[in-house]
Phi, psi and omega in degrees: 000139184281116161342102167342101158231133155272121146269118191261134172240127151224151208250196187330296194308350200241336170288303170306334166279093175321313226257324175270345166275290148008279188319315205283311180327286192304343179264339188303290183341309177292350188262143235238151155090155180336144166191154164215149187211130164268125167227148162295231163141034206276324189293319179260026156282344170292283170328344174256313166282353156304286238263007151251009160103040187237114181263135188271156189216147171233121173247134197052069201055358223203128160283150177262120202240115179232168212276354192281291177323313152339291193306317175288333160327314189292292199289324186256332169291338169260358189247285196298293175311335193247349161279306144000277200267354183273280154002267233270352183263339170305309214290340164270024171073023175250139209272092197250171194246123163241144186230139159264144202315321198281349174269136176080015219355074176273306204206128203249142217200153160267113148315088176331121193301202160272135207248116161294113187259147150278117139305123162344309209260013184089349196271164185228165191193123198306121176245130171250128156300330153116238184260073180264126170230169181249154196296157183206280213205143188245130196259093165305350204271330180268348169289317196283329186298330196252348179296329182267033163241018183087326173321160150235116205270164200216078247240131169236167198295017177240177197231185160210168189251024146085350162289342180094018174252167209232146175221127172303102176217145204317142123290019155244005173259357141298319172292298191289297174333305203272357161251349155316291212302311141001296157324297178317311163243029146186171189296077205272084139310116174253131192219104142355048202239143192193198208259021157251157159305345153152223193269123172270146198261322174253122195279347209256002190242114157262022198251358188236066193275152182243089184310328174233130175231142182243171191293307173352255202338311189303317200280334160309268222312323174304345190245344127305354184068034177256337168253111193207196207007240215280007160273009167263326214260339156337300221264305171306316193285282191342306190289315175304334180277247151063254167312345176226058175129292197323147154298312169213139174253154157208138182250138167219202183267181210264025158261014173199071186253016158305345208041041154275346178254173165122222176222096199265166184217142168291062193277022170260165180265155172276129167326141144257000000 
């Protein structure tokens, strides 16, 4: 039987808050057994390019990465932000690592090609991303080498394409990707967490959490707008994460990353 490893991805909204990053820290800490933690870190990069006069641009959820941006992405996901959090969880006894795709070439990547988007007005259009990247291969042998070795690796959103460029890729598709690879050698729960009680039927309702989504259901609700910006490509990393192993995703908000609370996802339909 394979060994228990839970992945936590917390994304931006959580990070940027001293007081919900504290919280995540002290439960992470606490939680028994193999762990990895993915973090975003998406607001303050916005927030660091406003205040150096660098304008962000999104399309579907997804930032558009030019080489300006870049430099800043580079600074606060891998520095600031992933250092953070590595500081605060050594100061809770865990013995953590933080890594970017380019160390140790743990995760090799592509610049994403030109992407056909849905536009806000419905209409679609060739969107270039820029220095974006997409996942190609994940090194499981070395990740499961420093989790057994006691380590917690502290995985931050950027990759490389193996050229000596550095690439900005989604942190749940870095999430989702390190717990496929993952699968193969352990029992892998991945878990979503951020600053909702989990996927909303009403975002302004956190009491209208939707506990189960099967891929059917996702493809209703995204084409109702009840799942939209940047909680669709959440929702793509899930199923893929799924479909190749994971045992379970669950997003739920980042005070409940036991994963009792939330929004669990499916890839089978549900019986009646």
């Amino acid at each position: 039987m394979k060994e228990k490893l839970n992945i936590i991805k917390v994304g931006g909204g959580v990070v940027e808050n001293a007081a919900s990053l504290a919280s995540l820290l002290s439960q992470f800490a606490r939680m028994e057994g193999r762990k990895v933690l993915v973090h975003g870190g998406g607001r303050l990069a916005t927030s660091m390019a406003t205040r150096l006069g660098i304008e962000s641009r999104m399309v579907g959820g997804r930032r558009i990465t030019d080489e300006e941006m870049l430099r800043v992405v580079t600074m606060v996901y891998g520095g600031l932000v992933n250092k953070n959090i590595v500081a605060g969880l050594q100061a809770k006894g865990v013995k953590a690592i933080g890594l970017t795709g380019a160390d140790g070439d743990v995760i090799r990547s592509h610049r994403r090609p030109l992407k056909r988007v849905k536009m806000d007005d419905g209409t679609e259009q060739m969107v270039d991303f820029g220095f974006v990247g997409d996942v190609d291969k994940v090194d499981a042998r070395l990740l499961a080498s420093l989790i057994e070795s006691g380590n917690v690796p502290v995985v931050a959103p950027l990759t490389h394409d193996g050229e000596g460029h550095i690439l900005n890729t989604n942190a749940d598709t870095i999430a989702s990707s390190v717990a496929c690879a993952l699968a193969g050698h352990y029992d892998v729960t991945l878990t979503f967490c951020f600053e909702k009680a989990g996927v909303l039927r009403d975002a302004d309702d956190d009491s209208s959490v939707i506990p189960l989504i099967t891929e059917e259901q996702a493809a209703v609700l995204i084409e109702d707008g009840i799942i939209s910006g940047g909680m669709i490509p959440k929702i793509e990393n899930a199923f893929s994460a799924i479909h190749q192993g994971v045992k379970q995703v669950i997003i739920t908000h980042s005070e409940n990353i036991d994963g009792t609370k939330g929004t669990t996802i499916k890839g089978e339909k549900v019986k009646n």
